[in-house]
C-alpha positions in Angstrom: 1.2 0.4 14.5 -2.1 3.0 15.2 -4.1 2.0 17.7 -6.9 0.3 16.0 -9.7 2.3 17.4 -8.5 5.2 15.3 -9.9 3.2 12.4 -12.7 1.3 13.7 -14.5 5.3 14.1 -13.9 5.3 10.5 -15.2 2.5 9.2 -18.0 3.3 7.1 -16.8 6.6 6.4 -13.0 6.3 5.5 -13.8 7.3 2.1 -15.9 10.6 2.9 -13.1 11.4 4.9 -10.7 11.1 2.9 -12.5 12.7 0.4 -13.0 15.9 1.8 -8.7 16.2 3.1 -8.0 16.2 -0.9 -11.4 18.1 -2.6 -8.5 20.7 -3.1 -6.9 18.6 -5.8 -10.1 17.9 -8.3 -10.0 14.3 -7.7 -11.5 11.5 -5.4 -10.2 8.9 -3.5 -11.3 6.2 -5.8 -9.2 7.8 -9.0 -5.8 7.3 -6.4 -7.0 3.8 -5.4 -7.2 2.8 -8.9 -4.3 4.3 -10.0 -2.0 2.1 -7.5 -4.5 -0.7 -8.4 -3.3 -0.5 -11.6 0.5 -0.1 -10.5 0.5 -3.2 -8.7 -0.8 -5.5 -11.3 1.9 -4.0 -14.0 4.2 -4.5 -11.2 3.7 -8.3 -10.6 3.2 -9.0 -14.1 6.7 -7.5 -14.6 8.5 -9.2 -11.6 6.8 -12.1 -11.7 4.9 -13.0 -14.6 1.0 -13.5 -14.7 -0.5 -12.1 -12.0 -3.7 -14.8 -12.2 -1.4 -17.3 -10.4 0.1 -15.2 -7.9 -1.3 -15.1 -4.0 -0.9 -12.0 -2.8 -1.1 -10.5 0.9 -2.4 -6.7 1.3 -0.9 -6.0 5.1 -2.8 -2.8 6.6 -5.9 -3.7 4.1 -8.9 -1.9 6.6 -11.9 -2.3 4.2 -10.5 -4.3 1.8 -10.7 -1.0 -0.7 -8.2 -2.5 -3.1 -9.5 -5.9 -3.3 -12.5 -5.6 -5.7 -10.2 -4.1 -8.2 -7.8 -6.5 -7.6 -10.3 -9.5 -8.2 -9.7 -11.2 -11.2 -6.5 -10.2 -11.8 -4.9 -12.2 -9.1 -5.3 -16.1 -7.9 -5.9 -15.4 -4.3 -6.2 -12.5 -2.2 -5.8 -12.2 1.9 -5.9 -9.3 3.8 -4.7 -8.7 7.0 -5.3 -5.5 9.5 -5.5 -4.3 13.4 -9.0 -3.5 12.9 -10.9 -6.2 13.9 -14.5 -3.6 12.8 -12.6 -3.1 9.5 -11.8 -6.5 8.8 -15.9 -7.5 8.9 -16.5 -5.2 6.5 -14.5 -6.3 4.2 -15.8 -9.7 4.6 -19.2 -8.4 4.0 -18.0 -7.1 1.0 -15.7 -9.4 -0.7 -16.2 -12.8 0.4 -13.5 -14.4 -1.5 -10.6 -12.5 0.3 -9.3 -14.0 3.4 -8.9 -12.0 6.3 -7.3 -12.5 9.2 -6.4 -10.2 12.2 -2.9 -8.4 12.8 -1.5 -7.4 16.3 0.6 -4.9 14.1 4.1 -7.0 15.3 3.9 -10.5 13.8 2.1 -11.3 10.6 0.0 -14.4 11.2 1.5 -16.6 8.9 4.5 -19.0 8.5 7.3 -17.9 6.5 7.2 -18.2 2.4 3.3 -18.1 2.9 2.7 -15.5 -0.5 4.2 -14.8 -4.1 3.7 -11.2 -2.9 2.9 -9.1 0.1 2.0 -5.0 -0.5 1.1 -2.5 1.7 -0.6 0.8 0.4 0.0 3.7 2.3 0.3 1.9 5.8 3.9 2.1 6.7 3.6 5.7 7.9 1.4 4.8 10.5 3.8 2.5 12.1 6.1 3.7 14.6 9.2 5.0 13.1 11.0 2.4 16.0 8.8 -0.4 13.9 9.7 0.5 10.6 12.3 -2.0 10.3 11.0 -5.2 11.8 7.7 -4.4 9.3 10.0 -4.6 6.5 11.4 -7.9 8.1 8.1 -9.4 8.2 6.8 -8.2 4.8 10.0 -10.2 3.4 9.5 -13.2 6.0 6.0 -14.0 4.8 7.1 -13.7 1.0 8.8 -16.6 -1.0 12.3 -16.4 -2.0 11.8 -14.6 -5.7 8.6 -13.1 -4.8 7.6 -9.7 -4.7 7.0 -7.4 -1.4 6.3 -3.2 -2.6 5.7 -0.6 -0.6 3.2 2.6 -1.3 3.5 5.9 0.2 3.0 9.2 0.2 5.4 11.5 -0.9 7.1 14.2 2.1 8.7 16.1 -0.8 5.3 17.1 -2.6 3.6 20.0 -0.7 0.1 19.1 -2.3 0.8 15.6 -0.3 1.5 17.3 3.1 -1.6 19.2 2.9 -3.8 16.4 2.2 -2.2 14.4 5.4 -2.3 17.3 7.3 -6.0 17.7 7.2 -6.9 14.0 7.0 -8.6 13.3 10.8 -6.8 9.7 11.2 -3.7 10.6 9.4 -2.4 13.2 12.8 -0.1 10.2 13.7 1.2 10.0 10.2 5.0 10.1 10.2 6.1 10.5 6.3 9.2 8.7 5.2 11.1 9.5 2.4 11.8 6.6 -0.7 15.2 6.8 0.5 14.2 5.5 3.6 11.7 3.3 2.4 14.7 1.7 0.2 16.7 1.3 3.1 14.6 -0.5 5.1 14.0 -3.0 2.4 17.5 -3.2 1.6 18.5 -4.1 5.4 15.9 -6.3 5.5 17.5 -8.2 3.4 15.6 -7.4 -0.1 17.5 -7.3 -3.4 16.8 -5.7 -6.3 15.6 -2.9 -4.3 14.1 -0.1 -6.8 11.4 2.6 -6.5 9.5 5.2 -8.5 7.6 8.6 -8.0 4.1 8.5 -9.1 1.1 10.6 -9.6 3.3 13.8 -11.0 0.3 14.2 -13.5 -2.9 12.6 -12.3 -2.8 9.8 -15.3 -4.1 5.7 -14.9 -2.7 4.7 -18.6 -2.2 5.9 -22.3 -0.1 9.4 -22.5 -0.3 10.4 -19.5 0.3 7.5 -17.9 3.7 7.6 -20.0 4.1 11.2 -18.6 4.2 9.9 -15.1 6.8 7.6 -15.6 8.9 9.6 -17.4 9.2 11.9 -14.2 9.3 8.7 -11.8 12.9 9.5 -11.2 11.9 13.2 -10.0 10.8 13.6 -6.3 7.6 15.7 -7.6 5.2 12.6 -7.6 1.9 13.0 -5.0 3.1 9.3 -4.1 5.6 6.7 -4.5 6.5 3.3 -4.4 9.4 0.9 -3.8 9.6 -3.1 -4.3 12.2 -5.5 -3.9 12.8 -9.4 -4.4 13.2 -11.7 -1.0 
């Protein structure tokens, strides 16, 4: 993955920064962060069933931006990360969530460890050469009939490519495609591999949120995702 240093500079200010790479859209970064907040939980609640007794793992977690949204929804929350600067501050700020440091290769936990493991917009700073063993270890640290899904952005949406492009800590950023993203989960031995554009219309729930899905199949979405079942 990135060196970690990339983040530690932006530790206090990852949301100013990102901030300013997408003022051309209208919208901040917390509206996105909710947005696949929201996603998730309707996700685990439809693979899996209530989400209060699922533990889940966030893998490239930095802050822990996700987590406060994602507390009291879940049972138990760990994050993991190659930040060791990022990692404190999301202890400082959530102290529920376990966190535990990543060398980016081998997740530090024994197999079948969570009901679900995520990672939000993460995999397109790992080497292209490590995209497939992070798939493998996603699905190694999941239980058979979990979960593991996979946020990204979108390389089809120009809107996308613009925010990446001026983003300071995204210049490593390699975009995949779902297409890839579904292949890697598939030959990592996922089944029930399926994935959906997002954010065509900028929409959290109610109408518009029906909208968005109705163009999920249509490569137009700002973002997508892709989950499968270990």
């Amino acid at each position: 993955m990135s060196d970690k240093s990339e983040f530690d500079a932006y530790r206090t200010t990852y949301k100013e920064t990102v901030n300013q790479a997408i003022s051309f859209s209208g919208l901040d970064v917390d509206f996105f962060t909710k947005v696949k907040a929201v996603r998730l939980v309707d996700l685990l609640r439809d693979r899996l069933g209530d989400p209060l007794s699922l533990s889940i793992l966030d893998v490239g977690c930095g802050v822990g931006t996700y987590h406060p949204l994602l507390r009291g929804k879940v049972r138990k929350i760990t994050g993991i990360d190659l930040s060791e600067e990022c990692l404190e501050e999301g202890r400082a700020n959530n102290t529920d969530v376990d966190y535990r440091h990543y060398d980016g290769l081998r997740m530090p936990f024994p197999d079948n460890s969570f009901d679900a493991a995520f990672a939000i917009c993460v995999m397109h700073h790992v080497p292209p050469e490590q995209w497939p063993s992070f798939s493998r270890e996603m699905v190694r640290v999941t239980r058979p009939g979990g979960l593991v899904v996979i946020f990204e952005h979108n390389p089809y949406n120009p809107f996308t490519r613009r925010a990446v492009n001026t983003c300071p800590f995204d210049a490593d950023a390699v975009l995949l495609t779902k297409s890839q993203t579904t292949t890697h989960f598939k030959s990592a031995g996922l089944k029930d591999v399926e994935g959906r554009y997002i954010l065509s219309v900028p929409a959290m729930k109610g109408l518009p949120r029906s909208l968005d899905d109705l163009l999920g199949a249509l490569p137009i979405g700002a973002q997508y995702f892709v989950s499968g079942r270990p």
